[in-house]
C-alpha positions, 0 to 999 in steps of 0.5 A: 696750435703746434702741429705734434710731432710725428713719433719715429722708430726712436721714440719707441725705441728710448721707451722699449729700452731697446735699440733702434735696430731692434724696434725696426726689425720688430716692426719689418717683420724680421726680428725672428732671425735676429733672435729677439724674443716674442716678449721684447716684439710684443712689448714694441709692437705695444708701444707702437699702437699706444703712440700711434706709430704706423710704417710707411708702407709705400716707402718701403719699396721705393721703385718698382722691381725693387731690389731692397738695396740702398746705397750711401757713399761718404768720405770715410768713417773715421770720425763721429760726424760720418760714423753717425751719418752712416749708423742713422741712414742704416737705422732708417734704412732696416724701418723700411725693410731695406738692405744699406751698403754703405761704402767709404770714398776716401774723398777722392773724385775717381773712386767716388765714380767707381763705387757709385757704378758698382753699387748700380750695378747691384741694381740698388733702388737709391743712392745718398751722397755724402760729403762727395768731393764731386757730386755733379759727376756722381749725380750724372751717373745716377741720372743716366741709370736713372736712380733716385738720389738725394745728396746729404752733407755737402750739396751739389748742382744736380737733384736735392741736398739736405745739409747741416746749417754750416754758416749759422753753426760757424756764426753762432759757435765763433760768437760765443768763443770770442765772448769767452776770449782772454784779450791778450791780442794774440790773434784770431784763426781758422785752421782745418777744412778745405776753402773750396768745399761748400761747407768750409767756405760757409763756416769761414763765412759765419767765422769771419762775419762774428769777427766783423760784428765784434769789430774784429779784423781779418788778417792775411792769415786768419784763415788757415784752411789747409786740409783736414789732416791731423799731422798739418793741424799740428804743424799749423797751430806750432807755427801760430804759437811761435809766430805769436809767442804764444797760443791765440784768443781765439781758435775756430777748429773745422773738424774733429779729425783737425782736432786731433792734431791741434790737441797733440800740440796742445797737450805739450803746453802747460794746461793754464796756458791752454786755457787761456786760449778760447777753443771751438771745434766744429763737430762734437765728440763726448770725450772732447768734453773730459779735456782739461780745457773748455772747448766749444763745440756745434753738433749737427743734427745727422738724424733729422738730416737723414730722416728729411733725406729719406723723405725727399727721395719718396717725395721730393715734390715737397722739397722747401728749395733745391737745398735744404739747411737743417739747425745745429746745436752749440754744445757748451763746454762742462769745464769753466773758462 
């Protein structure tokens, strides 16, 4: 028999019809100096017993001489991927009775280090490293302070990472915009991401294995993975269309930000020629889905990612393997192909 599923701070919250922050404070004791009021606090605690929540107590300090403070450096929050990585560590963080900082990086190596010895600092009990450009110098610091840390997003060679699955979410997402392709035999491309980073180089190998299992071929340019920049997108995919006199069968896109870009070119096109072009996006964004065109789209699944993240680090005994791989979900598009 399945084993129920353990009800978390979300459950209560969709019930409470309230938002998650709010049952955390409600259930840490805090919720007097945020002003909610005794009848909300009542109701939450009500539906906690009735669905058998219970707090992690033990987790809420997660070292002795505990300074409350939980730290998470990312690339940056610009886009939905990282803002939502950003909003559930914070969320889990506030169940705890934990302070989060949380600080942006800029994907560069150097500041990555500084904040990571700043934020040691302020004494802070546990680190999550997300999406750093160089995880093993970060990790030495953490090591050397002797500070618990879990990588999230992008793995590292030192301690635990918990990662999207990026090869079966390529593999899957690339499947289906080849089965949704126009054949004009206009070719097939990967724009976005950078071919070095661990989770680009997973996605490029779940792209180019459907190819292969639809007997397609790759071709000295199929793969395009020159950055994440907005302005290079647009350039790379004006190139491919003049290239090809037209837009390609298929377009795998690495990222919401590269999306931007190819969609200020796109968005110069008559609309049935775009359409006609078979479009994935790796990440997932709502406002994609009012696009008058369809596009095919993975979303990862931050908050169980993040929920596992926080599990490790109070027991990482219990970790399956060094990296641990969480299943993405393919959205599909609303508008027909």
């Amino acid at each position: 028999m399945k084993t129920p599923r353990k009800k978390t701070i979300y459950d209560i919250s969709a019930l409470a019809g309230v938002s998650a922050s709010t049952v955390a404070s409600v259930l840490n004791g805090s919720w007097k100096r945020r002003r909610i009021t005794e009848k909300t606090a009542e109701k939450v605690r009500k539906l906690a017993d009735e669905l058998g929540y219970t707090t992690n107590l033990q987790a809420r300090g997660l070292r002795i001489s505990s300074s409350g403070l939980v730290g998470m450096i990312l690339p940056m929050l610009d886009n939905r991927y990282f803002s939502s990585l950003a909003a559930s560590f914070e969320t889990i963080a506030r169940s705890r009775n934990l302070v989060p900082a949380v600080v942006s990086t800029l994907r560069e190596p150097e500041e990555e280090r500084n904040t990571v010895e700043a934020l040691i600092a302020h004494n802070v009990d546990a680190l999550f490293i997300a999406g750093a450009t160089d995880p093993d110098s970060v990790a030495k610091l953490c090591e050397a302070a002797q500070l618990k840390y879990i990588n999230v997003d992008l793995p590292g060679k030192h301690g635990i990472s918990v990662i999207s699955d990026s090869y079966e979410g390529a593999r899957g997402m690339t499947a289906e915009i080849i089965h949704r392709s126009h054949t004009q035999n206009r070719g097939y491309y990967f724009i976005g991401g950078v071919e070095t980073d661990y989770n680009t180089s997973a996605r490029i190998a779940g792209f180019v294995e459907a190819l292969a299992s639809a007997g397609i071929a790759i071709q000295p340019d199929t793969i395009q993975a020159n950055g994440y920049d907005p302005a290079i997108a647009e350039a790379t995919i004006r190139s491919i269309y003049k290239k090809g006199n037209g837009l390609p069968d298929v377009l795998f896109v690495n990222s919401t930000i590269v999306f931007e870009g190819i969609v200020r070119f796109l968005k110069t096109l008559p609309v049935e020629e775009v359409r006609k072009c078979s479009i994935g996006c790796y990440d997932w964004d709502p406002f994609i889905e009012l696009l008058h065109f369809p596009v095919v789209m993975v979303r990862q699944n931050v908050q169980a990612m993040m929920e596992r993240a926080y599990a490790l680090l109070d027991e990482p005994e219990t970790a399956k393997s060094p990296i641990e791989r969480i299943p993405t979900e393919l959205i599909m598009p609303l508008t027909a192909s």
